[in-house]
C-alpha positions as CSV (number, residue, x, y, z in Angstrom):
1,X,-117.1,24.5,146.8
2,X,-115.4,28.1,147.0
3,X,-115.4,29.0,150.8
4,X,-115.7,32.2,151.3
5,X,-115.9,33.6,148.0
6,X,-118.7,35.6,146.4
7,X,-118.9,36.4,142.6
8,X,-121.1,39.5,141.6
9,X,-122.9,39.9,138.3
10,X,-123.5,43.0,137.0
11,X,-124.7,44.6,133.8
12,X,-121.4,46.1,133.6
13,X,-117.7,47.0,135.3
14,X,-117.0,50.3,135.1
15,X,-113.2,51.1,134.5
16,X,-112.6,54.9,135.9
17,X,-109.2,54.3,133.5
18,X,-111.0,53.8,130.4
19,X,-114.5,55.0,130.6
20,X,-115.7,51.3,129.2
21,X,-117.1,48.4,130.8
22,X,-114.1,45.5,131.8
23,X,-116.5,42.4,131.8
24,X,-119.7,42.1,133.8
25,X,-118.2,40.6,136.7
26,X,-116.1,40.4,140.0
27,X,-114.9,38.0,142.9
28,X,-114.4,38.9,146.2
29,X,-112.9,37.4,149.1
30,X,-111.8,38.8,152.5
31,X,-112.5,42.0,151.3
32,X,-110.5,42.5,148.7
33,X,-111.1,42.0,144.7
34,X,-109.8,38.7,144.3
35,X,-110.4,39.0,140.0
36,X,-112.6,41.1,137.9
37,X,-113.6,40.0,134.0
38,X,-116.6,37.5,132.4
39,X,-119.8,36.6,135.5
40,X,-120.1,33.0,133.1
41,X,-116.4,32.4,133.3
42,X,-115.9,33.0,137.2
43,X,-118.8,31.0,138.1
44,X,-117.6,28.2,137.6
45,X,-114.5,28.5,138.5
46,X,-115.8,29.2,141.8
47,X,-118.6,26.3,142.7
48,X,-120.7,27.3,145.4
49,X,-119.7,30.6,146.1
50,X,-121.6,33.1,147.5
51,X,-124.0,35.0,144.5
52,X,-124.8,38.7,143.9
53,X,-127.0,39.3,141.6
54,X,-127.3,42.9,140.2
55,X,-128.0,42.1,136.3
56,X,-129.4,45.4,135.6
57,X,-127.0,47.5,137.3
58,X,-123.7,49.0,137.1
59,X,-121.0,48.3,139.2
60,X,-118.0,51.2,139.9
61,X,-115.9,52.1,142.7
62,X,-116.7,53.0,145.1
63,X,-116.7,57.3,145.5
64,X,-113.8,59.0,147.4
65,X,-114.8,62.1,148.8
66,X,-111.3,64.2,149.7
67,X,-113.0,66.8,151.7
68,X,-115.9,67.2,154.6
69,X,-116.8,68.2,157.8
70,X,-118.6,65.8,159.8
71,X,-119.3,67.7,162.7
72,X,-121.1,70.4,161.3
73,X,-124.5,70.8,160.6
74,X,-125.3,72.4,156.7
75,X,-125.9,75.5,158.3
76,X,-124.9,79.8,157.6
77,X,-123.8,79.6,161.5
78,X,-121.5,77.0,161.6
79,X,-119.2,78.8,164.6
80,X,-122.6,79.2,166.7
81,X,-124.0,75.8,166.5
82,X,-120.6,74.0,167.4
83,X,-119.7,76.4,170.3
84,X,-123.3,75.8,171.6
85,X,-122.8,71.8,171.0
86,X,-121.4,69.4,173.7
87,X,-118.4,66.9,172.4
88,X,-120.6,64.0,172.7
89,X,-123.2,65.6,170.7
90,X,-120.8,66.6,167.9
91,X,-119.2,63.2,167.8
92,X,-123.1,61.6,167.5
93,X,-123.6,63.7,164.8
94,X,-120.4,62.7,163.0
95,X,-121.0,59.4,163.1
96,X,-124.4,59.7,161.5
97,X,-123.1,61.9,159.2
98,X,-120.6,59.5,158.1
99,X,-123.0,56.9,157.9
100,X,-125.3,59.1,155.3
101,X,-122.7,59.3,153.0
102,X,-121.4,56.0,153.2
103,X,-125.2,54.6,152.3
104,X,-124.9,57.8,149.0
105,X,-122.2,55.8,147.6
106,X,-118.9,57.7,149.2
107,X,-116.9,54.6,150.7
108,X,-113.8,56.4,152.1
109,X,-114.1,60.1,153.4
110,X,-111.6,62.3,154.4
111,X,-112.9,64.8,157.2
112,X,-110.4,67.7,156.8
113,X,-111.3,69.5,159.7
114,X,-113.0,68.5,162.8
115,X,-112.4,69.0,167.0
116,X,-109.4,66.6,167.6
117,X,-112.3,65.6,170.2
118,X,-114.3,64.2,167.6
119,X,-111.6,63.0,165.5
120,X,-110.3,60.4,168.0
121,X,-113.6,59.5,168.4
122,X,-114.1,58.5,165.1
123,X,-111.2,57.1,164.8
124,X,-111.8,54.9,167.6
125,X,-115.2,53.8,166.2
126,X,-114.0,53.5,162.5
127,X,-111.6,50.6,163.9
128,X,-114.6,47.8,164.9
129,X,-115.3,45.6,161.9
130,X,-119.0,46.2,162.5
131,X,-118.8,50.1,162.4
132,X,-120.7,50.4,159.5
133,X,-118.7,53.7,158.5
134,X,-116.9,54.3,155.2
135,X,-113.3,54.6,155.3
136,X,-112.2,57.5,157.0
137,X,-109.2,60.0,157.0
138,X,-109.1,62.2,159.6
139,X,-107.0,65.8,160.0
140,X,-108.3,66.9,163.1
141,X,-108.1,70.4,163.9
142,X,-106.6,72.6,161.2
143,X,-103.3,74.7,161.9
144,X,-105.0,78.5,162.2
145,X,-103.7,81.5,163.5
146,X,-105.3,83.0,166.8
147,X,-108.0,84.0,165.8
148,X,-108.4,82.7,162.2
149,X,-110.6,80.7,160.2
150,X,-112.2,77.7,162.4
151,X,-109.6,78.7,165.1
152,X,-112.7,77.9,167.4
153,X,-112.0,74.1,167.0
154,X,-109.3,74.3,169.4
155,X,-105.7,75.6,170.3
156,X,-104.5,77.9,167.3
157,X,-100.5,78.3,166.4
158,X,-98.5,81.3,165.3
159,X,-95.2,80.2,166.1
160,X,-92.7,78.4,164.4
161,X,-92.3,76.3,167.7
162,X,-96.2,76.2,168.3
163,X,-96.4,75.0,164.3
164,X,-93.8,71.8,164.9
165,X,-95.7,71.0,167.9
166,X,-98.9,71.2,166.6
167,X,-97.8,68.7,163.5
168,X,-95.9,66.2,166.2
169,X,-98.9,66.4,168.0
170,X,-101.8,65.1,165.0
171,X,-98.9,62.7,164.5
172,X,-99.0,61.5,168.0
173,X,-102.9,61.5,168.2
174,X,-103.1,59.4,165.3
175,X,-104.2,61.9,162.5
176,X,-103.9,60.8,158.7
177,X,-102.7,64.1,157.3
178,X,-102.0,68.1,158.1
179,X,-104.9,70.8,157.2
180,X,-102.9,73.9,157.5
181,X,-105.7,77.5,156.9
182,X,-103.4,79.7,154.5
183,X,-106.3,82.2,153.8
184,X,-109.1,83.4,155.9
185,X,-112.4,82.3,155.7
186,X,-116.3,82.7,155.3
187,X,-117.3,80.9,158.2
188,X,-115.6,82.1,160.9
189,X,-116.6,85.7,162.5
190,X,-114.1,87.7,162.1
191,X,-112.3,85.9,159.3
192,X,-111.6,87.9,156.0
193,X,-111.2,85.2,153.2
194,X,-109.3,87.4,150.9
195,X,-107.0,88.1,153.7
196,X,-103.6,85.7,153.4
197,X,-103.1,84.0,156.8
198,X,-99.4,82.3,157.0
199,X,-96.5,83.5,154.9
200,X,-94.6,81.0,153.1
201,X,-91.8,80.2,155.0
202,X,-94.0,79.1,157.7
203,X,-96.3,77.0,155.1
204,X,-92.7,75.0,154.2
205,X,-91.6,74.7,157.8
206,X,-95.3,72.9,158.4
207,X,-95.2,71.1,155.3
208,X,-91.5,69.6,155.4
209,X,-92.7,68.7,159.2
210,X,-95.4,66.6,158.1
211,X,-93.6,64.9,155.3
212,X,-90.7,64.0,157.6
213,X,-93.9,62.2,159.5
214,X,-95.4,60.9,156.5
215,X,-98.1,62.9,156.2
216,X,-99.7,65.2,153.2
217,X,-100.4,68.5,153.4
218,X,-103.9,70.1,152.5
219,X,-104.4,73.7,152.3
220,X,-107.3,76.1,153.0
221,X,-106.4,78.3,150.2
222,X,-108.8,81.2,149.3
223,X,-106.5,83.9,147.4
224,X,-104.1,83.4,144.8
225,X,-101.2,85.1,146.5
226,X,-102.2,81.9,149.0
227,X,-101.8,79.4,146.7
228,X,-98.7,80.3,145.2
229,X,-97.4,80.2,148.5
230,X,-98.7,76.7,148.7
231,X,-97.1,75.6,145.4
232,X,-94.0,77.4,146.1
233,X,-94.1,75.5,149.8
234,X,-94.4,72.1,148.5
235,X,-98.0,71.5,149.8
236,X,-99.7,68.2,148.3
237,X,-103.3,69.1,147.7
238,X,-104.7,72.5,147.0
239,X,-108.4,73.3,148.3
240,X,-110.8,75.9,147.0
241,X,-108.3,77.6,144.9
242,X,-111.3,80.3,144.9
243,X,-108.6,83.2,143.6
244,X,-110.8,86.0,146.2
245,X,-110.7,90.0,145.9
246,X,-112.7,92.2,147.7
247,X,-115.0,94.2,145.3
248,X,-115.6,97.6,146.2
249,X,-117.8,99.5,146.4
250,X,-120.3,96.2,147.0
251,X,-118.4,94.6,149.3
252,X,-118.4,91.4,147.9
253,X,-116.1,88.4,147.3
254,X,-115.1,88.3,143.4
255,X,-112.6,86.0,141.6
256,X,-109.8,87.3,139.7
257,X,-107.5,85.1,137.9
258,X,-104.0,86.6,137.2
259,X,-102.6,84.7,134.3
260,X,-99.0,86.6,134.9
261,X,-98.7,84.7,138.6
262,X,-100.0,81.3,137.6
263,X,-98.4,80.4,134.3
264,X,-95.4,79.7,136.0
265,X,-96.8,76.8,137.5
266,X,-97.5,75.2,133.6
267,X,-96.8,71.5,134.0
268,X,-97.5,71.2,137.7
269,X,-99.2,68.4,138.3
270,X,-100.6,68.8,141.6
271,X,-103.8,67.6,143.5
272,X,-106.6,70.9,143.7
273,X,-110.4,70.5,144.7
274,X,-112.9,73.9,144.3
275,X,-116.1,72.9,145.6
276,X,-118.9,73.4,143.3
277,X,-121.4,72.1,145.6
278,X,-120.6,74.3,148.7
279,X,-123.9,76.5,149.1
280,X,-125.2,75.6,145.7
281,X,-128.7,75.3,147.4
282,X,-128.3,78.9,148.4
283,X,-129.7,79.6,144.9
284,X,-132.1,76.5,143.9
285,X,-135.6,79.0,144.1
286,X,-133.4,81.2,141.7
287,X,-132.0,77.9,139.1
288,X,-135.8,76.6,139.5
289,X,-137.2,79.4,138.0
290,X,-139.5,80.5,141.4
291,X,-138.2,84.0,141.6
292,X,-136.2,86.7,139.9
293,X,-132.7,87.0,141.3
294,X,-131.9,90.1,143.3
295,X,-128.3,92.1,142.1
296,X,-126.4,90.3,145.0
297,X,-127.4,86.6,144.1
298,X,-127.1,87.5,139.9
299,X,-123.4,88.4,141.2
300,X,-123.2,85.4,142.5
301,X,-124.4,83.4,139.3
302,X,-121.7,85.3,137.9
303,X,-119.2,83.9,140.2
304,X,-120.0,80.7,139.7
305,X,-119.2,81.4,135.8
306,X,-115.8,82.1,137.0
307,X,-115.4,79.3,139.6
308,X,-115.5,77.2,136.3
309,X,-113.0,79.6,134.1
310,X,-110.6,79.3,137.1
311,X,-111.2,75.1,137.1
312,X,-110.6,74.8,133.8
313,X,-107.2,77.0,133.8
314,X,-105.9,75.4,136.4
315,X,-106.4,72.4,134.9
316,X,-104.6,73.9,131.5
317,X,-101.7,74.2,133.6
318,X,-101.5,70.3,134.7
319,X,-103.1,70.6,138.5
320,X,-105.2,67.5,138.8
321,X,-108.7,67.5,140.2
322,X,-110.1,65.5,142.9
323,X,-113.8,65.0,144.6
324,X,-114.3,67.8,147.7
325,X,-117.5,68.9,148.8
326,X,-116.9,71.0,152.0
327,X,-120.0,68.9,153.7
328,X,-121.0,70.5,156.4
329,X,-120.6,74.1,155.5
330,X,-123.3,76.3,154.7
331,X,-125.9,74.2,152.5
332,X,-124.1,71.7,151.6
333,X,-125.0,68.1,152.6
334,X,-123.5,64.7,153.0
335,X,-125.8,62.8,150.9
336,X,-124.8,65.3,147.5
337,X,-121.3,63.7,146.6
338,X,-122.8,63.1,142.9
339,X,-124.1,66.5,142.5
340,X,-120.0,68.0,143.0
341,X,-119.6,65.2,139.8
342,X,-122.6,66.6,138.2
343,X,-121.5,70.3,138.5
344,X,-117.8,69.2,137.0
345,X,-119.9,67.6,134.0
346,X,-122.6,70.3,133.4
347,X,-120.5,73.1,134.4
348,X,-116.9,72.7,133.6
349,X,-116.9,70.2,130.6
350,X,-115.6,67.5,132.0
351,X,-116.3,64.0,130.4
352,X,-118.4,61.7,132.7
353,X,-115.2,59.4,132.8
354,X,-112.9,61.8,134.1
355,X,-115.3,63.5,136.9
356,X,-115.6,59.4,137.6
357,X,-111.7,59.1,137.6
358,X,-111.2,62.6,139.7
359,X,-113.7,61.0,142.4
360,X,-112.0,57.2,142.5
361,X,-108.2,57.0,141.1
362,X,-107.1,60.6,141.7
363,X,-109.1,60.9,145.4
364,X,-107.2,57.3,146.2
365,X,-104.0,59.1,145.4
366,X,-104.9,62.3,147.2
367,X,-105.3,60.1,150.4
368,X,-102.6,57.7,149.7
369,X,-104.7,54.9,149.1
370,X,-103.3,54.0,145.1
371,X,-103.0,50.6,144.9
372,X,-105.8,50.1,146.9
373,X,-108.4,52.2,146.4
374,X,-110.3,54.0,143.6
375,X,-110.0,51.1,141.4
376,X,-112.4,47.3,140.8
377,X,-109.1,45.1,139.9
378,X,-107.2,42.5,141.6
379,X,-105.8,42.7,145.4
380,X,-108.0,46.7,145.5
381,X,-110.1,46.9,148.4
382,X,-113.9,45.6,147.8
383,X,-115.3,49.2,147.7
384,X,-117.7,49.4,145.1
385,X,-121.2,50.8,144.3
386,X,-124.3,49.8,141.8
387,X,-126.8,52.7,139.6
388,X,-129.1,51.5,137.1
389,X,-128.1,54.1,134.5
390,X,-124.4,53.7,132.8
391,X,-122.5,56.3,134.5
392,X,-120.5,57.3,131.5
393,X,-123.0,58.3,129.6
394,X,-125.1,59.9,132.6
395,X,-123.6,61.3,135.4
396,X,-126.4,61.6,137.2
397,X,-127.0,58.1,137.6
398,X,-124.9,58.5,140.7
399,X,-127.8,60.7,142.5
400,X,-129.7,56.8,143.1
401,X,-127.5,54.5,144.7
402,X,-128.8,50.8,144.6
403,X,-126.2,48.8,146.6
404,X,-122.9,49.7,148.3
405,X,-120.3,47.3,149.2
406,X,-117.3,48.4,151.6
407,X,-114.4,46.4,152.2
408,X,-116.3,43.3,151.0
409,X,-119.0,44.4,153.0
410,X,-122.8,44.7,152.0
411,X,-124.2,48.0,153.5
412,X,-127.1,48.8,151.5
């Protein structure tokens, strides 16, 4: 008898490394991967231990999604329905939230901006062994200027002083990394996203703070005069990278790539997300074929052309891409991890392996979770998902999750 133990078969392991199958099956004990290779060898090497049978499915990590909001309601009036929300109401609503993308296959979430209300809260829940959430990495509120993009989460800093206390503070409170907003942004009234927020000195002061505490750094970066400041700062993981100009005389948001400012940054091999997903439902009558697109939403089909261009240079340079949705805001729900893979496939040429790898390996790393996360080998944590459909040939295999497993764990 194995004690203890339980041996899954599967139709396949999928290797995020290689893009291949690395035998049909795993053991598992205390939540952990205790060895992964042949289901006929490790059955009898462990007698009597506990079966799982998935014969026709594949088995892969599970997914690491780098950025939500799991307060928010997939909404155009994200400032509104917060503000008119009590704490216990948003914290509810995280939690279920959580739970809705735990049961779509994303094991360990990081929320990169939330109340610090809600954040402790979740923190305090994601502790009990019989919490049923995914992993969770939590920011809390965002360092914003008064006044800036999701300053209504809380207390906003300017201040160099206000900026190290604000950093000791998440520290204190029990935060797993810094969000600092570089940029403005589209869901706050009175936010401009083309408009740069903190200058660079003050994006270094936060970001040496938070490394003296162990912490990464994430930034809120919407213009590219933002993200150089970023690179040139030190800052760990780059979000949106969205490159945003204000086009006159239409008024609307275009992205410009300037080839002369980023080339210098050929060979850097830092972590970026963009966010294909965010909103893409704004235009599903328009994809489907229901309607003719008006001039403002054929702009934006055009934008999304260039969200790939801007992708695919960046990743030229060396920049690394991880798994970010922005659940939460605008349309963009929980439950749609797969369709970010999906876009990264369909849109920006990616192989399924290494839209696979960006949402496991490279999301572990983002989170500082390598050499325990993102991977199915020996002493990773039992995180792992089954789809019916090889996920290397078809990404969208990931839309149907059968089975999810977390921390040894059987949730679904």
């Amino acid at each position: 008898m194995t004690p203890g133990v339980t041996v899954i078969r599967a139709k396949g392991i999928c290797d995020p490394d290689t893009g291949a199958m690395a035998g049909n099956g795993l053991a598992v004990e205390e939540g952990k991967i205790r060895e992964r290779g042949w289901f006929e060898e490790m059955i009898s090497r462990y007698p009597g231990a506990e079966l799982l049978d998935y014969p026709d499915e594949y088995v892969l990590p599970g997914l690491i999604n780098t950025h939500v909001h799991l307060e928010f309601t997939p909404d155009t009036e994200i400032c509104r329905m917060f503000c008119r929300e009590t704490k216990e109401e948003r914290l509810e609503k995280a939690f279920r939230h959580a739970r809705e993308m735990l049961f779509s296959g994303v094991t360990t979430v990081r929320d990169l901006g939330s109340s610090m209300e809600t954040a402790e809260g979740l923190r305090k829940m994601g502790q009990r062994s019989d919490s049923g959430l995914p992993g969770l990495h939590l920011s809390g509120m965002p360092l914003t200027e008064k006044e800036g993009h999701l300053a209504f989460l809380g207390e906003a800093a300017d201040s160099r002083e206000e900026l190290l206390l604000a950093v000791k503070q998440r520290k204190e409170a029990g935060c797993d990394c810094i969000k600092i907003i570089v940029s403005g942004g589209q869901n706050t009234p009175g936010s401009l996203p083309e408009r740069d927020a903190y200058d660079r000195e003050r994006i270094r002061l936060v970001t040496e703070a938070a490394h003296r505490e162990k912490l990464p750094v994430a930034a809120h970066c919407l213009t590219a005069t933002a993200f150089m400041n970023c690179m040139e700062a030190g800052v760990d993981n780059i979000e949106h990278c969205s490159c945003f100009v204000r086009k006159q005389p239409e008024n609307l948001l275009a992205r410009v790539w300037d080839q002369e400012k980023m080339e210098k940054y050929q060979g850097d091999e830092r972590l970026f997300m963009i966010g294909f997903s965010n909103n893409y439902h704004r235009l599903d009558e328009v994809r489907e074929g229901r309607r003719s697109p008006a001039w403002q939403e054929r702009f934006w089909l055009e934008q999304e052309k260039r969200e790939a261009e801007i992708f695919n240079r960046l990743r030229r340079l060396g920049l690394r891409p991880v798994i970010g949705t922005d659940g939460g805001c605008g349309q963009t729900y929980f439950h749609e991890t797969w369709l970010e893979l999906a876009l990264l496939v369909e849109r920006c040429g990616l192989s399924e392996q290494e839209a696979i790898w960006a949402a496991t390996v490279a999301g572990a790393e983002a989170l500082g979770l390598s050499g325990k996360a993102g991977r199915l080998t020996e002493g990773y944590d039992a995180d792992l998902i089954t789809v019916r459909e090889n996920p290397f040939r078809q990404i969208r295999a990931l839309a149907k999750v059968e089975h999810v497993m977390r921390a040894g764990e059987v949730i679904r």
